[in-house]
C-alpha positions in Angstrom: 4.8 200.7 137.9 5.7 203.4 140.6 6.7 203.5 144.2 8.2 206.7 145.5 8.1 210.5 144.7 10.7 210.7 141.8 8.4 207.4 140.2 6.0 209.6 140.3 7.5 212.8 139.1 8.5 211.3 136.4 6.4 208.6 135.1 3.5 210.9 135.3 4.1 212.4 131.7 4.5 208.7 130.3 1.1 207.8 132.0 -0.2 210.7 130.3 1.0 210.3 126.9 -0.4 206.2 127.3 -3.7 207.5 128.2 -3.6 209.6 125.3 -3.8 207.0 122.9 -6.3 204.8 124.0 -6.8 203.0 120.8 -2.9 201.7 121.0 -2.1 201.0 124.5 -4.6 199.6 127.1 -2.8 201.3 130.0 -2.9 199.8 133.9 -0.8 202.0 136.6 0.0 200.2 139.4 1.7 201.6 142.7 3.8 200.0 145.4 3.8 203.1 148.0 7.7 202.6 148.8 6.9 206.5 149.5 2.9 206.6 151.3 3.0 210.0 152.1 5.2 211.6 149.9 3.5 209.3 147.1 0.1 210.4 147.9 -0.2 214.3 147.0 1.6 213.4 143.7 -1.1 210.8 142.7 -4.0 213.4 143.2 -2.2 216.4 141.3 -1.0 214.3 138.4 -4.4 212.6 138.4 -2.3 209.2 138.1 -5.3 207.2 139.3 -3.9 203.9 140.4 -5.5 200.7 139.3 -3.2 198.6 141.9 -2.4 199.9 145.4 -0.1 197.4 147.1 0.8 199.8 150.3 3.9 197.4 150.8 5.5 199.8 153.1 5.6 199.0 157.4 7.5 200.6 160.0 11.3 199.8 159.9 11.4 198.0 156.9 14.6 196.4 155.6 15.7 196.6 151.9 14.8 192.9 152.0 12.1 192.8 153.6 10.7 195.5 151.7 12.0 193.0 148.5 10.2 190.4 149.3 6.9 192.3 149.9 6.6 194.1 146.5 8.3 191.0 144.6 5.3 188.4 146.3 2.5 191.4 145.8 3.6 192.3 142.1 3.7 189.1 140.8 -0.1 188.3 141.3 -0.8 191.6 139.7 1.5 190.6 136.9 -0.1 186.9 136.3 -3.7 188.8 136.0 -2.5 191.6 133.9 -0.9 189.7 131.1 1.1 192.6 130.1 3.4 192.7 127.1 5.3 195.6 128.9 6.0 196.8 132.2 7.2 200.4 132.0 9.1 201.0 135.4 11.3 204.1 135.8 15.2 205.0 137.0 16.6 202.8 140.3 14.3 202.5 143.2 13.8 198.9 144.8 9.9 199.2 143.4 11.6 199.3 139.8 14.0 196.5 140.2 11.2 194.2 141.5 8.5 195.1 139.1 11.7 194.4 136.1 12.3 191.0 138.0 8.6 190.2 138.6 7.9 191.1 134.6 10.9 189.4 133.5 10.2 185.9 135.6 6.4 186.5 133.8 7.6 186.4 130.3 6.4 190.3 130.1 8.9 192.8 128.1 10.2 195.3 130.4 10.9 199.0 129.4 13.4 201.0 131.5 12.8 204.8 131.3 15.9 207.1 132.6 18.6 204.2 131.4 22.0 203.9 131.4 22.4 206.8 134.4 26.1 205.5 136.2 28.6 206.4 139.1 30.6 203.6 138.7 30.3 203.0 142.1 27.7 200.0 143.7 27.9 202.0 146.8 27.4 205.2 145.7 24.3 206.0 145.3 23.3 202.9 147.9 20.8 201.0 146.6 19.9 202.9 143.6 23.4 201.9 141.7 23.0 198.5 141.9 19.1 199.0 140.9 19.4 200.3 137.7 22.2 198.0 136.0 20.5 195.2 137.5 17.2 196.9 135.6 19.5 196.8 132.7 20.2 193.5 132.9 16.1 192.7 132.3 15.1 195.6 130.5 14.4 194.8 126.6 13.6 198.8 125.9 16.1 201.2 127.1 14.7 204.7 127.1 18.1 207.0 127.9 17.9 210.5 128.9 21.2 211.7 127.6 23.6 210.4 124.8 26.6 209.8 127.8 23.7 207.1 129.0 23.2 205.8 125.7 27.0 205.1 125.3 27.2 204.1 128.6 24.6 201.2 127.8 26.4 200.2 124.3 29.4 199.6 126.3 27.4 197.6 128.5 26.7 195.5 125.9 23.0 196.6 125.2 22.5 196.6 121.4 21.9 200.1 119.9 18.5 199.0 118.3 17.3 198.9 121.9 18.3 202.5 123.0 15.9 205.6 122.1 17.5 208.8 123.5 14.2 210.4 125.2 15.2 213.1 127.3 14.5 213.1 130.7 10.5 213.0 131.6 11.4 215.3 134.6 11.9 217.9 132.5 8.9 217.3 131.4 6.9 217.0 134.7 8.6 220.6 136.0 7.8 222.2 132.2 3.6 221.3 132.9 4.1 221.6 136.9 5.7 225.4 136.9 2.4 227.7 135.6 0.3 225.7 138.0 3.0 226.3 141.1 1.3 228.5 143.8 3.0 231.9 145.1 5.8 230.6 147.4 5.1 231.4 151.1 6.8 234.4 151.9 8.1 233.6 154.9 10.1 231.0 153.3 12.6 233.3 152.0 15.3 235.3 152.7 14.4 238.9 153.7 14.7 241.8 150.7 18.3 242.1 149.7 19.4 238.7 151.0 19.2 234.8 148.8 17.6 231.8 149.3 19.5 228.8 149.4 17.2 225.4 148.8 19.2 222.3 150.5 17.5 218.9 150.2 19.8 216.0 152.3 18.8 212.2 152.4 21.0 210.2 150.6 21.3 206.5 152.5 25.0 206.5 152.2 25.2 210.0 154.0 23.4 209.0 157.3 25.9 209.1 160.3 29.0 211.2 160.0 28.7 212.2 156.7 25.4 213.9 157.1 26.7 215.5 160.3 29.8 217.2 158.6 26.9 218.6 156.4 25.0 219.6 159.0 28.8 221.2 160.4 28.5 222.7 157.2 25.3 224.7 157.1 26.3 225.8 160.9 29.5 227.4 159.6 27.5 229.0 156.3 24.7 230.6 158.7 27.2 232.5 160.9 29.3 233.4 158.3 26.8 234.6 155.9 25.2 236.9 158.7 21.6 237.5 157.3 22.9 237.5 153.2 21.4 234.1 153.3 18.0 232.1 154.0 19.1 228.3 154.0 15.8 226.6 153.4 16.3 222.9 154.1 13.4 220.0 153.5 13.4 217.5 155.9 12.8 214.1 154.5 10.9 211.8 156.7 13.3 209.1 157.0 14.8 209.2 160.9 18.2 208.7 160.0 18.0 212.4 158.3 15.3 214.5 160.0 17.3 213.2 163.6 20.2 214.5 162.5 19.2 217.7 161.0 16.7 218.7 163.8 19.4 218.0 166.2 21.9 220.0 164.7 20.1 222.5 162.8 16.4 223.2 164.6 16.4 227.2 165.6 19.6 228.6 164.1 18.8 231.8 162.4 19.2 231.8 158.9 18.3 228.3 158.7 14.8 226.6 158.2 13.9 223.3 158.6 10.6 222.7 156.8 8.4 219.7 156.2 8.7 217.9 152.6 6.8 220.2 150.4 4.1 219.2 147.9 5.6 219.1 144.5 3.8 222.3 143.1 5.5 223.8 146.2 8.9 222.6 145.9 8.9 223.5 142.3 7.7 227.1 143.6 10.4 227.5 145.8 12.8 225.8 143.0 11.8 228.6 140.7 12.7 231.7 143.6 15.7 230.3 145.0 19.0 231.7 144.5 20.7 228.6 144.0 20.5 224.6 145.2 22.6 222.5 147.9 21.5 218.7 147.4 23.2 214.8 147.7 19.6 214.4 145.5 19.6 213.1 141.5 16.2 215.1 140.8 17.3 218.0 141.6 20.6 217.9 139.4 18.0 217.8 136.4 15.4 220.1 137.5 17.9 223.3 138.8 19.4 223.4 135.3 16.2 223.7 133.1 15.7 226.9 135.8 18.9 228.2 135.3 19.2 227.6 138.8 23.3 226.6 139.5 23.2 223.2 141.7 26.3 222.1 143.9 25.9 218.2 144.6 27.4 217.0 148.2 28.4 213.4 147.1 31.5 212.2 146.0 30.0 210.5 142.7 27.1 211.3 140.5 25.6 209.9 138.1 24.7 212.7 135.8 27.8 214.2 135.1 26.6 215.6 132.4 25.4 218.6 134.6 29.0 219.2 135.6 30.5 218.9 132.1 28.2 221.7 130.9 28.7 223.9 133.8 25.3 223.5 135.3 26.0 221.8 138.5 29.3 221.2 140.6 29.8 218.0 142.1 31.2 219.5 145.7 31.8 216.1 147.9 30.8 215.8 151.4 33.6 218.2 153.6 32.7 221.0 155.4 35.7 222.8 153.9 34.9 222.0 150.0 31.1 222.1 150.9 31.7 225.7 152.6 33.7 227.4 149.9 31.8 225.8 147.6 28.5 227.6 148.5 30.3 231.2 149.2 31.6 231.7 145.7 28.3 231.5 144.5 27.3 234.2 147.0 30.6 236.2 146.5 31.4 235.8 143.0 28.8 237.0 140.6 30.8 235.6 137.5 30.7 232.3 138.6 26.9 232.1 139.5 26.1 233.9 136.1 28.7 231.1 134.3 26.4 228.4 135.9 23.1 230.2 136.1 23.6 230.6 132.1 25.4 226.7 131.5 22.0 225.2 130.3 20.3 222.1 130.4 21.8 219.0 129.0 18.8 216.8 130.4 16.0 217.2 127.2 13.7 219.6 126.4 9.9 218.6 127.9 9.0 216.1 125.1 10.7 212.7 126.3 7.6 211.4 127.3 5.9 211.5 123.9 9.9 209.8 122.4 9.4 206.8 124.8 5.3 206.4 123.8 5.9 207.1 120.3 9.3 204.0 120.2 6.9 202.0 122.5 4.3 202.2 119.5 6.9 201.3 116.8 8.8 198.3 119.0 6.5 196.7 121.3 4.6 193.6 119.7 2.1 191.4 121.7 3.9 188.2 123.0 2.6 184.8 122.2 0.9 183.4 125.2 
């Protein structure tokens, strides 16, 4: 089950590694296009091929309306399919309603990227509230790190359940990189000068928050004078591209683009200097490229980025978010102290861990 970009990302190697094994698993993918358009290019070039399409998504849709629609178009799909596992991934509202529709069904559910926390239900809003409740239904819990894994225990989530995986985005980025095209040029900075990628959509950001950002960047163009590109995706929701096209359309050393394809973003990923994000991909993805990430939130859920050194979790000032950004630029010891921090996130295999525990656990249910 997948509904949005990251779903995609990273349920693309699990898909994979069912297909593989025809003989064990009698795979069905089904998608809920939370994301249409950003959904779309990621089906085609992971070759994901759908055998559900519920296109729940309309203009303006509420987190409860959108609820209702996936939770009264999964079920049927659900009732038909019979499955003895539903596979859903991380903390969007498609993942929660799949778990709930699979769990009201009798079906197993397996959760991959458990046991990710902030402590916080607000923070990241909905996605927090997502995966525990996901947790609450899930009956395989497929962790990325050992922090999530402990997390989960102390949850109350017996250890027989928990397989320590990895994280499958790893292994999306490891296949996607050699097949990334040539970044266009005029996407970064001129000879001598860095690349800054800034992604900026987080639902609890919109408003003020997202404008002190947007204060932010302002403050980092002038200052850096030409040293740096800031290349800034602008996610389709009108909460965020209003804001930064208001705020940031035409000032030099900033570019607003349109959300990349993903063998794009990972191209640009790969040749920027470093990453400026609220995102949760991205803390996960920069790392593995060596590439040192500074996270504008005030909580994250995968702190285990900042324990090693690989990410800095900034908060959402324009002070902390400004100094934050030119000691990378002015310091070279602390970018090569990040740059060289590692990745604690796995190692491009977690897909075949989860398929290989899903073979050894999961056992038809009596029907």
């Amino acid at each position: 089950m997948l509904g949005t970009r990251p779903d995609a990302i990273k349920m693309a190697p699990v898909v994979h590694a069912l297909r593989n094994l025809p003989d064990l698993f009698d795979t069905r993918v089904c998608v809920t296009a939370q994301h249409r358009d950003l959904l779309d290019p990621l089906v085609r070039f992971f070759d994901l091929q759908p055998d559900y399409d519920l296109n729940v998504m309309t203009p303006g849709q509420s987190l409860g309306e959108l609820s209702v629609a996936l939770l009264r178009q999964i079920t049927p799909v659900i009732a038909g399919e019979q499955p003895d596992v539903v596979v859903v991934q991380g903390d969007t509202t498609s993942s929660f309603c799949a778990a709930l529709a699979a769990f009201y069904a009798g079906s197993a559910v397996a959760h991959v990227e458990a046991g990710l926390r902030t402590g916080r239900t607000d923070h990241p809003f909905p996605e927090e509230a997502n995966r525990r409740l996901i947790t609450c239904l899930a009956r395989h819990h497929f962790a990325p790190t050992e922090l999530a894994r402990e997390r989960l225990i102390g949850e109350g989530v017996p250890e027989s359940a928990i397989t320590v995986t990895g994280n499958t985005a790893i292994d999306a980025l490891h296949w996607t990189l050699p097949r990334a095209p040539e970044v266009c040029e005029d996407l970064l900075a001129p000879a001598g000068g860095h690349t800054i990628l800034v992604t900026l959509h987080r639902r609890e950001s919109f408003g003020p928050p997202l404008e002190a950002m947007c204060d932010a960047l302002l403050t980092l163009a002038r200052r850096t004078d030409g040293r740096a590109r800031f290349v800034c995706t602008v996610h389709p929701n009108p909460n965020v591209s209003g804001a930064l096209r208001q705020h940031l359309d035409g000032v030099p050393g900033i570019r607003l683009v349109e959300p990349l394809n993903y063998p794009d973003f990972v191209g640009l990923l790969a040749r920027c200097h470093f990453v400026v994000t609220d995102s949760g991909g991205l803390q996960e993805e920069g790392p593995a490229l060596a590439k040192p990430v500074l996270v504008l939130r005030e909580h994250t859920e995968r702190s285990e980025g900042v324990a090693a050194g690989a990410t800095q979790l900034v908060g959402r000032s324009p002070e902390a978010i400004v100094a934050a950004v030119m000691r990378l630029l002015d310091e070279p010891a602390t970018y090569e102290r990040m740059s060289r921090s590692g990745s604690p996130f796995g190692d491009g295999h977690a897909a075949s861990r989860i398929v290989d525990a899903l073979a050894r656990r999961v056992k038809p249910l009596p029907r």
